[in-house]
C-alpha positions as CSV (number, residue, x, y, z in Angstrom):
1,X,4.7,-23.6,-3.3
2,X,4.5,-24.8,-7.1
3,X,2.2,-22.1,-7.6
4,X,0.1,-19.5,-5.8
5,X,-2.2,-18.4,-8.6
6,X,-3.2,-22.1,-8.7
7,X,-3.1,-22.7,-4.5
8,X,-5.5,-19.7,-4.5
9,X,-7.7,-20.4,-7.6
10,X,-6.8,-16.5,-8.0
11,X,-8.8,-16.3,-11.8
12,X,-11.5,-18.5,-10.3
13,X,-12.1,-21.0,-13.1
14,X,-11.6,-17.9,-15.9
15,X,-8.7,-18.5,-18.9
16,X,-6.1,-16.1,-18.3
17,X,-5.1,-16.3,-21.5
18,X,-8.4,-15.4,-23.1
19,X,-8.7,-12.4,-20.1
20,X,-5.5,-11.0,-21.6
21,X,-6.3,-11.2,-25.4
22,X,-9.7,-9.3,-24.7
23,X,-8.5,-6.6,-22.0
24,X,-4.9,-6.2,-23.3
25,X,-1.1,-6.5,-21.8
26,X,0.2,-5.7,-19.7
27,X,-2.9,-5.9,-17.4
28,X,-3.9,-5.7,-13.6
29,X,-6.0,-8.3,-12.6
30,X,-7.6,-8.3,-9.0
31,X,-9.3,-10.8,-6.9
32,X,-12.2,-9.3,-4.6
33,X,-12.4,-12.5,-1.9
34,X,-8.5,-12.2,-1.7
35,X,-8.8,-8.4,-1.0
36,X,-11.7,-8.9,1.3
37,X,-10.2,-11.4,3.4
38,X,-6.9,-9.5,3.9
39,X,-9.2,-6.5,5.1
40,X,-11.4,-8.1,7.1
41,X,-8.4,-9.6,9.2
42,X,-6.8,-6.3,9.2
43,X,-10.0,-4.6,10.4
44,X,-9.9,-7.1,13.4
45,X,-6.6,-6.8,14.6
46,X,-7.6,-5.6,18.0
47,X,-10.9,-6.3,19.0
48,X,-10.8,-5.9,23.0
49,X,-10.8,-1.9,22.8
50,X,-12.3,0.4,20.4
51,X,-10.4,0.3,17.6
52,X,-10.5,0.8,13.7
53,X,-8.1,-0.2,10.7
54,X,-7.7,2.8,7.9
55,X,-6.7,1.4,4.9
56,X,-3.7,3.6,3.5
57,X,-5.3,3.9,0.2
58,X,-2.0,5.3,-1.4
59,X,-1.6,2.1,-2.3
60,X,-4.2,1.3,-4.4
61,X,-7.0,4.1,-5.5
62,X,-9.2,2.3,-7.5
63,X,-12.7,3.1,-6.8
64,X,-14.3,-0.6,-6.9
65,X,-11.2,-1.3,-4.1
66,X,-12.1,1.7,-1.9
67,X,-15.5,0.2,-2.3
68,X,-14.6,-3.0,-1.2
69,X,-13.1,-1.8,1.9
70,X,-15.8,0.5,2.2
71,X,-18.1,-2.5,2.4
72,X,-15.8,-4.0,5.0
73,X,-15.8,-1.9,7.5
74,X,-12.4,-0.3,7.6
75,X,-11.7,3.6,7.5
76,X,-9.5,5.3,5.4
77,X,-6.0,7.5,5.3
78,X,-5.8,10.0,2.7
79,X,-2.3,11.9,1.8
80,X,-3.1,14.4,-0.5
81,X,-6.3,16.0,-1.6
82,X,-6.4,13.8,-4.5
83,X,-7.2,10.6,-2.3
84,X,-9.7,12.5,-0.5
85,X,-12.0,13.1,-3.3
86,X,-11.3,9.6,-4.5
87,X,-12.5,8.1,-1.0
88,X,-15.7,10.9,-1.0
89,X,-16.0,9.4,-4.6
90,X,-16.2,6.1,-3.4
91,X,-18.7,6.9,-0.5
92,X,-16.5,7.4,2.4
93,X,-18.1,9.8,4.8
94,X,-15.8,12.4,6.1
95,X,-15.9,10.5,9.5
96,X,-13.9,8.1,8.1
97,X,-11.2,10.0,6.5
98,X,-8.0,10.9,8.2
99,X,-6.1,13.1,6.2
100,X,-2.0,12.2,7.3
101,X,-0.5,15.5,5.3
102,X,3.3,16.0,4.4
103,X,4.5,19.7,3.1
104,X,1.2,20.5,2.0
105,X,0.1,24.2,1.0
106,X,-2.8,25.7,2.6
107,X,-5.1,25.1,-0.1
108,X,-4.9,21.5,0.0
109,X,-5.3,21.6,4.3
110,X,-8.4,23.9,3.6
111,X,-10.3,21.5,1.5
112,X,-9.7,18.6,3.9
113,X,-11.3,20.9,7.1
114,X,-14.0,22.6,4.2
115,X,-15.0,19.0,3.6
116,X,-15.1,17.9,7.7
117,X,-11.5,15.8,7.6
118,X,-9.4,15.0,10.7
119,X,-6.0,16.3,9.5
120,X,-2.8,15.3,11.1
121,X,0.2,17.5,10.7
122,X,3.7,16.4,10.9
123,X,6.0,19.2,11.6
124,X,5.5,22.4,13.5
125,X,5.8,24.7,10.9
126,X,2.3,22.7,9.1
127,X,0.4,23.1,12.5
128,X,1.1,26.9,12.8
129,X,-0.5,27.0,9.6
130,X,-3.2,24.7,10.6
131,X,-3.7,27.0,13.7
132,X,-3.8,30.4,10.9
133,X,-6.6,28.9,8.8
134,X,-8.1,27.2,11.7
135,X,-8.1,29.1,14.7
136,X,-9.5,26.8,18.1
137,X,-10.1,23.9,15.5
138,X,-8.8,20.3,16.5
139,X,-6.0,18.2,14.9
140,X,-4.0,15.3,15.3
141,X,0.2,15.5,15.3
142,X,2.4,13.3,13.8
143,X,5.4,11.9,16.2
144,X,8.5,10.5,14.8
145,X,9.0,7.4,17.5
146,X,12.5,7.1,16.7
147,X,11.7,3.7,15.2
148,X,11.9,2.6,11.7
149,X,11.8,-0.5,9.9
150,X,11.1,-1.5,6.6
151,X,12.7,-3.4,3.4
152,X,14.0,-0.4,1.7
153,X,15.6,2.9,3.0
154,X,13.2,4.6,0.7
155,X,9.8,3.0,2.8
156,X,11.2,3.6,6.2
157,X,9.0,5.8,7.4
158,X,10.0,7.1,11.1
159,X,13.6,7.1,12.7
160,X,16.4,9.2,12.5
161,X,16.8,9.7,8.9
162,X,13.6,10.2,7.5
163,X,11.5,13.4,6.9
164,X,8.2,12.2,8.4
165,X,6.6,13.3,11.8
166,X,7.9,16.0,14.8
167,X,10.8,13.9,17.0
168,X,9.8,13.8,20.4
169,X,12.6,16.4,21.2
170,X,9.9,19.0,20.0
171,X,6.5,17.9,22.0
172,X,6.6,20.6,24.3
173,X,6.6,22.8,21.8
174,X,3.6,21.4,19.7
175,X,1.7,22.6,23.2
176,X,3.1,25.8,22.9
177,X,1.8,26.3,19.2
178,X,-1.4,24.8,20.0
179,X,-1.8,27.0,23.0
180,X,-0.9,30.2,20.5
181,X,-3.9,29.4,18.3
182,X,-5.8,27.8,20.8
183,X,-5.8,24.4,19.2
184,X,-7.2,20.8,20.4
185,X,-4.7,17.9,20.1
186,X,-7.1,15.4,19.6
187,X,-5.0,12.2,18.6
188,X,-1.6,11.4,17.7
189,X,-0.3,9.0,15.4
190,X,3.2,7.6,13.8
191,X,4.2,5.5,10.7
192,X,7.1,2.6,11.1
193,X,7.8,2.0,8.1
194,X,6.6,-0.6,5.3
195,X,7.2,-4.2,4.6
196,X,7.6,-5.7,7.9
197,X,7.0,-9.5,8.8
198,X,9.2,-9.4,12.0
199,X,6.4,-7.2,14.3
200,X,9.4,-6.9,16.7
201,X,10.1,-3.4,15.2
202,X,6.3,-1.9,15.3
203,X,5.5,-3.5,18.3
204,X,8.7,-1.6,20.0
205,X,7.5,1.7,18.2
206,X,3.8,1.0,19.7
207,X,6.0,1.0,23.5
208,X,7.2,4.3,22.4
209,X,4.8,5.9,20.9
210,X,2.4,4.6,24.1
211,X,5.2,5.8,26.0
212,X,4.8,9.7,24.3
213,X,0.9,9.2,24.9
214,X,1.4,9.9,28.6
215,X,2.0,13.5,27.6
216,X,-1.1,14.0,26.2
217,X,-4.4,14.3,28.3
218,X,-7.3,13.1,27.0
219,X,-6.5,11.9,23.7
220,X,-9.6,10.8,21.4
221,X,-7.3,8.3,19.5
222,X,-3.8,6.9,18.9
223,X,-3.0,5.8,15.9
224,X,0.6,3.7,15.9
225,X,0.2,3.4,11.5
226,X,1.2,0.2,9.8
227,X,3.3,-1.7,7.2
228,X,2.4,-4.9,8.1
229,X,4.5,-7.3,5.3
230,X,3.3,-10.2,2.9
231,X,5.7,-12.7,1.6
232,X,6.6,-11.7,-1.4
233,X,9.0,-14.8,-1.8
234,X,6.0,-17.0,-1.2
235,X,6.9,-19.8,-4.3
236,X,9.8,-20.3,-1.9
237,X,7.6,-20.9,0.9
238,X,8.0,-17.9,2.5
239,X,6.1,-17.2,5.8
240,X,3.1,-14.8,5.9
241,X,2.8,-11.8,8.5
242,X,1.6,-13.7,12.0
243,X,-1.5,-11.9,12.5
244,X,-2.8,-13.8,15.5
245,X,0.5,-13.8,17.7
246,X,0.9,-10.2,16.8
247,X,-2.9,-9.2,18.1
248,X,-1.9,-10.7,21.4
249,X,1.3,-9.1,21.7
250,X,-0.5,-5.8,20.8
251,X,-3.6,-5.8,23.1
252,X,-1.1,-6.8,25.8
253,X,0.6,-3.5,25.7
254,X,-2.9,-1.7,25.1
255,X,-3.8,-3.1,28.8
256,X,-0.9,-2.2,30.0
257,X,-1.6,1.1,28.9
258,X,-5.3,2.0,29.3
259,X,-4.7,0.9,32.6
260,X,-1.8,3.6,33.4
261,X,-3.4,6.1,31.3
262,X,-6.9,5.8,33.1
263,X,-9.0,5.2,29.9
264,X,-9.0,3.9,26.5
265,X,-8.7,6.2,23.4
266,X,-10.0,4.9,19.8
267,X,-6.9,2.9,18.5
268,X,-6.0,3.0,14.8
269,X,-4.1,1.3,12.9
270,X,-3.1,2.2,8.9
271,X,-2.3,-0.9,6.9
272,X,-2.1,-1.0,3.4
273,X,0.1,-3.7,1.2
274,X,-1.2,-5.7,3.3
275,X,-5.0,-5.3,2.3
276,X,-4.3,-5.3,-1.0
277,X,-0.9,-6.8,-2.3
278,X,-1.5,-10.7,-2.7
279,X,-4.6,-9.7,-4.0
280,X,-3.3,-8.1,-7.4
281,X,-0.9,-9.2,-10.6
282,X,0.3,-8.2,-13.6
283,X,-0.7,-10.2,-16.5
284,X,2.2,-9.3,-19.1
285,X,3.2,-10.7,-22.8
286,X,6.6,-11.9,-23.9
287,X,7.7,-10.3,-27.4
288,X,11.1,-11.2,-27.0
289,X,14.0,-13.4,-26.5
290,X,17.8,-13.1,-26.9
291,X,21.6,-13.4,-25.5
292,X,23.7,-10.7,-24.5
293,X,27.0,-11.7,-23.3
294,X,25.5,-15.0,-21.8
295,X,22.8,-13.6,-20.1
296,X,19.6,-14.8,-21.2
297,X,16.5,-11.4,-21.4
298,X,13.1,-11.8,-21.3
299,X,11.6,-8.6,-23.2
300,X,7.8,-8.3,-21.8
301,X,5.4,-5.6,-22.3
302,X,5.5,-5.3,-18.2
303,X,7.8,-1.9,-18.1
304,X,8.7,-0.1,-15.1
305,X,6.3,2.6,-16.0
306,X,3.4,-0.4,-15.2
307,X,5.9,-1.6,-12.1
308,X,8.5,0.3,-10.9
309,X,8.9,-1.3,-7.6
310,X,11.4,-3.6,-8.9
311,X,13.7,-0.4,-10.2
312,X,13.1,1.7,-7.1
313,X,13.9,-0.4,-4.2
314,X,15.1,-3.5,-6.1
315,X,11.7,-5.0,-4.8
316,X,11.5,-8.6,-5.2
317,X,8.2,-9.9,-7.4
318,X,7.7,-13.6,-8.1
319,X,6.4,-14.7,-11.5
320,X,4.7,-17.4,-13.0
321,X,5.1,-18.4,-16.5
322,X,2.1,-19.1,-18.1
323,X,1.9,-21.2,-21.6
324,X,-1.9,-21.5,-23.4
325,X,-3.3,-20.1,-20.7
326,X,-1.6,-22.8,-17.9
327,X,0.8,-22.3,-15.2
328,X,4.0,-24.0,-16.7
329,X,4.9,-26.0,-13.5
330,X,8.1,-25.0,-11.7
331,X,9.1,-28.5,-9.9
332,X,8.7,-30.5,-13.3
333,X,10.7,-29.6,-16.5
334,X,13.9,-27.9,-16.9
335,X,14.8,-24.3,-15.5
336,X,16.8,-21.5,-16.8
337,X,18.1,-18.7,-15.4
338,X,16.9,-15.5,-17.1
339,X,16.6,-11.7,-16.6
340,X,13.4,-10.4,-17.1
341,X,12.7,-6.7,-18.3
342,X,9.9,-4.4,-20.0
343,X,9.9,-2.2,-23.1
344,X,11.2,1.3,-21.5
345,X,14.5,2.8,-22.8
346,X,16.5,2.6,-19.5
347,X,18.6,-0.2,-18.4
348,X,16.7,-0.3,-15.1
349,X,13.9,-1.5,-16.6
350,X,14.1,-5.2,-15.2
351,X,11.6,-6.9,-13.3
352,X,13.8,-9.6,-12.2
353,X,18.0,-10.5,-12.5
354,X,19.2,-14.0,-12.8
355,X,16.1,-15.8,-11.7
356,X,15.4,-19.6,-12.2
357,X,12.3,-19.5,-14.1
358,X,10.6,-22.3,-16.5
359,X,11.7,-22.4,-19.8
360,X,9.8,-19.1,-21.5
361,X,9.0,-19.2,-24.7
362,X,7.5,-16.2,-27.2
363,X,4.2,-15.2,-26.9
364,X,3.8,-16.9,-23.4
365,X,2.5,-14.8,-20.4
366,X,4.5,-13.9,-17.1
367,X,1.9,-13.2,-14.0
368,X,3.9,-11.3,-12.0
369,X,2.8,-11.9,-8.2
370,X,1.7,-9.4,-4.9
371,X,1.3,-6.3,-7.7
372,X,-2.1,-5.1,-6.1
373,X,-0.3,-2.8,-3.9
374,X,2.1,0.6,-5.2
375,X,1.0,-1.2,-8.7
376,X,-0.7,0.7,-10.7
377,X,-0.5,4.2,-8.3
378,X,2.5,4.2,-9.1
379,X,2.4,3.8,-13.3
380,X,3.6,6.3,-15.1
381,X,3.3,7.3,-19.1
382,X,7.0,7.3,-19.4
383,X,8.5,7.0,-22.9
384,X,4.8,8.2,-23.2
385,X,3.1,4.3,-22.9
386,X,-0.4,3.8,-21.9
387,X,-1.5,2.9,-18.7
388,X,-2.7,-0.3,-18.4
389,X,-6.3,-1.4,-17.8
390,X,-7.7,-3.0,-14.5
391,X,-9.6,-6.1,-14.0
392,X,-11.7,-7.7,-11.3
393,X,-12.3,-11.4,-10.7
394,X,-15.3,-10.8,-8.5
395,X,-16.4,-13.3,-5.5
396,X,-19.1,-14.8,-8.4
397,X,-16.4,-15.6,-10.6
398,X,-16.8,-12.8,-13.2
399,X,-14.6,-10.6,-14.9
400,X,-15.1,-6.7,-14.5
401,X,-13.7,-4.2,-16.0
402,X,-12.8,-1.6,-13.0
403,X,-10.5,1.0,-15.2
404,X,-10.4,1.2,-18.6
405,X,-7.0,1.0,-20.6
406,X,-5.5,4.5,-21.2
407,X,-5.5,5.9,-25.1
408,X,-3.7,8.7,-26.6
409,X,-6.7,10.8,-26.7
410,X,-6.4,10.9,-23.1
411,X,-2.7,12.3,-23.1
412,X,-4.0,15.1,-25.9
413,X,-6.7,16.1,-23.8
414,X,-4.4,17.6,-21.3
415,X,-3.1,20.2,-24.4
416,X,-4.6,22.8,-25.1
């Protein structure tokens, strides 16, 4: 692909460059029709049985995109009380919040069940204190299927070295507890992992976790999570995430079951990156260029406190160069190979090593791609930068402002 922001129109018509000189670098910019047309198919992934999508809104909390998917139709998972005000914020009704907790106190499970939440707990000891603040209440449990996948270690999410969900080893005994307080299992639910374009792996941890269902009776809903993958090496032409083979393959295995199990619980589904990840970039400036032991750096204002993907799990971004406010074209003109970085004092700080990128020259822009998703909830004020500001390029073609750029009147206001 020569380039996506192009392919897609993603600014609709509107000067990047003049977007970044008014809003500031670095800088998020969003695209609502891209965001809305990765939810709607995600909201429609099975559509022969009941069935709703929640969006895992850990990946991006901005309140104009939890009203986007709000306006879609999909639900929502929350994992800490945080989101859940964000999504009540946004006008989620409680209905449509699933609360999927980790090593949370009391407290925190409280205001979820104060405030009418489904809460799923994912180890015993969480659902005995579920039962103590909750007596005859009704909950969902987290099962570790045994089967992971993802592109990093760090975002596999079920398996036998991760700390998520109670292994199937231990079901009998989430009967026992619920019996002792007298509990309601009313759905179960699992997470594979993250960053998946091969199904193979989810669709064998849907077999399982199907195959754990049968030890339930009368489960409201099943939710087998998400992590469906976008291809983040799409100027190489990678492949996206086969939506439509993957529904079949799906409801195939749902028929097999509802007929076994003698009805149909709600199915759920959690994706995230996938709603929102080709639907963001970072919009960053280049201050500087130089040679250190003949390797060419790119200094940009895009740090790892605005993107730490890249330092975390050595996550792969592609970028676009941009050069007065124009994609510089990567099939015509020379290359180089260059590493690009950010301004933070650490030598992780690099977006990219050793990439073949146009020629980049000093006060051009990088657009780095697929950003919308564990983008900006992830920034961080390290070495004590701002966070950057947000940006919509709404279906109309307009620019809003979604979150204002962070000042240093908002870090004082946190001393006392």
């Amino acid at each position: 692909m020569r380039s996506f922001i192009d392919n897609v129109d993603f600014f609709k018509g509107n000067d990047p460059e003049k977007i970044a000189e008014k809003y500031g670098t670095p800088l998020y910019v969003y695209n609502e029709d891209i965001i809305r047309d990765r939810m709607t198919k995600a909201a429609n992934v099975i559509t022969k049985y009941p069935y709703k999508a929640n969006y895992s809104c850990k990946t991006n909390t901005n309140l104009e995109i939890l009203k986007i998917a709000l306006s879609v139709g999909v639900n929502a998972d929350a994992m800490s009380e945080g989101e859940i005000r964000m999504l009540l914020k946004a006008g989620f009704s409680p209905d449509r919040i699933f609360y999927v907790c980790n090593n949370v106190s009391a407290q925190e499970m409280k205001y979820a069940l104060d405030n009418g939440i489904q809460v799923s707990l994912d180890s015993l000891d969480q659902l005995r204190l579920f039962g103590e603040i909750n007596r005859g209440g009704s909950c969902a449990v987290r099962i570790n299927p045994g089967v992971g996948a993802g592109h990093h270690e760090k975002v596999v999410t079920a398996g036998k070295k991760t700390k998520f969900g109670i292994a199937e080893e231990d079901i009998d005994r989430i009967f026992d507890v619920a019996g002792e307080y007298d509990l309601k299992i009313a759905g179960i639910n699992q997470h594979v992992g993250s960053q998946f374009l091969d199904p193979s792996p989810f669709l064998a941890a849907v077999d399982n976790l199907l195959r754990i269902a049968m030890k339930f009776k009368k489960l409201e809903f099943i939710d087998f999570g998400g992590g469906y993958g976008i291809p983040y090496h799409k100027l190489d032409d990678e492949q996206e995430f086969d939506m439509e083979h993957f529904s079949k393959e799906f409801t195939e295995k749902l028929d097999r079951f509802v007929n076994e199990y003698g009805s149909n619980p709600l199915f759920k589904s959690e994706p995230g990156r996938y709603c929102v990840a080709e639907g963001g970039v970072i919009l960053g400036r280049v201050h500087s260029i130089k040679q250190n032991s003949g390797i060419k750096y790119v200094g940009t204002d895009v740090g790892m406190n605005v993107l730490v993907r890249p330092s975390m799990y050595d996550s792969w971004h592609d970028i676009e160069v941009l050069s007065n406010g124009k994609v510089v074209d990567r099939t015509e003109g020379k290359m180089e190979k260059v590493t690009v970085c950010g301004n933070i004092c650490e030598s992780g700080d690099v977006l990219c090593k050793d990439r073949e990128l146009p020629i980049i020259k000093d006060n051009d822009l990088i657009c780095v791609l697929d950003a919308g998703a564990y983008g900006y909830s992830m920034c961080s004020s390290y070495n004590t930068r701002l966070r950057p500001a947000e940006v919509m390029i709404c279906s109309d073609g307009s620019v809003k402002l979604i979150r204002r750029r962070e000042t240093f009147e908002d870090m004082f206001a946190l001393y006392e």
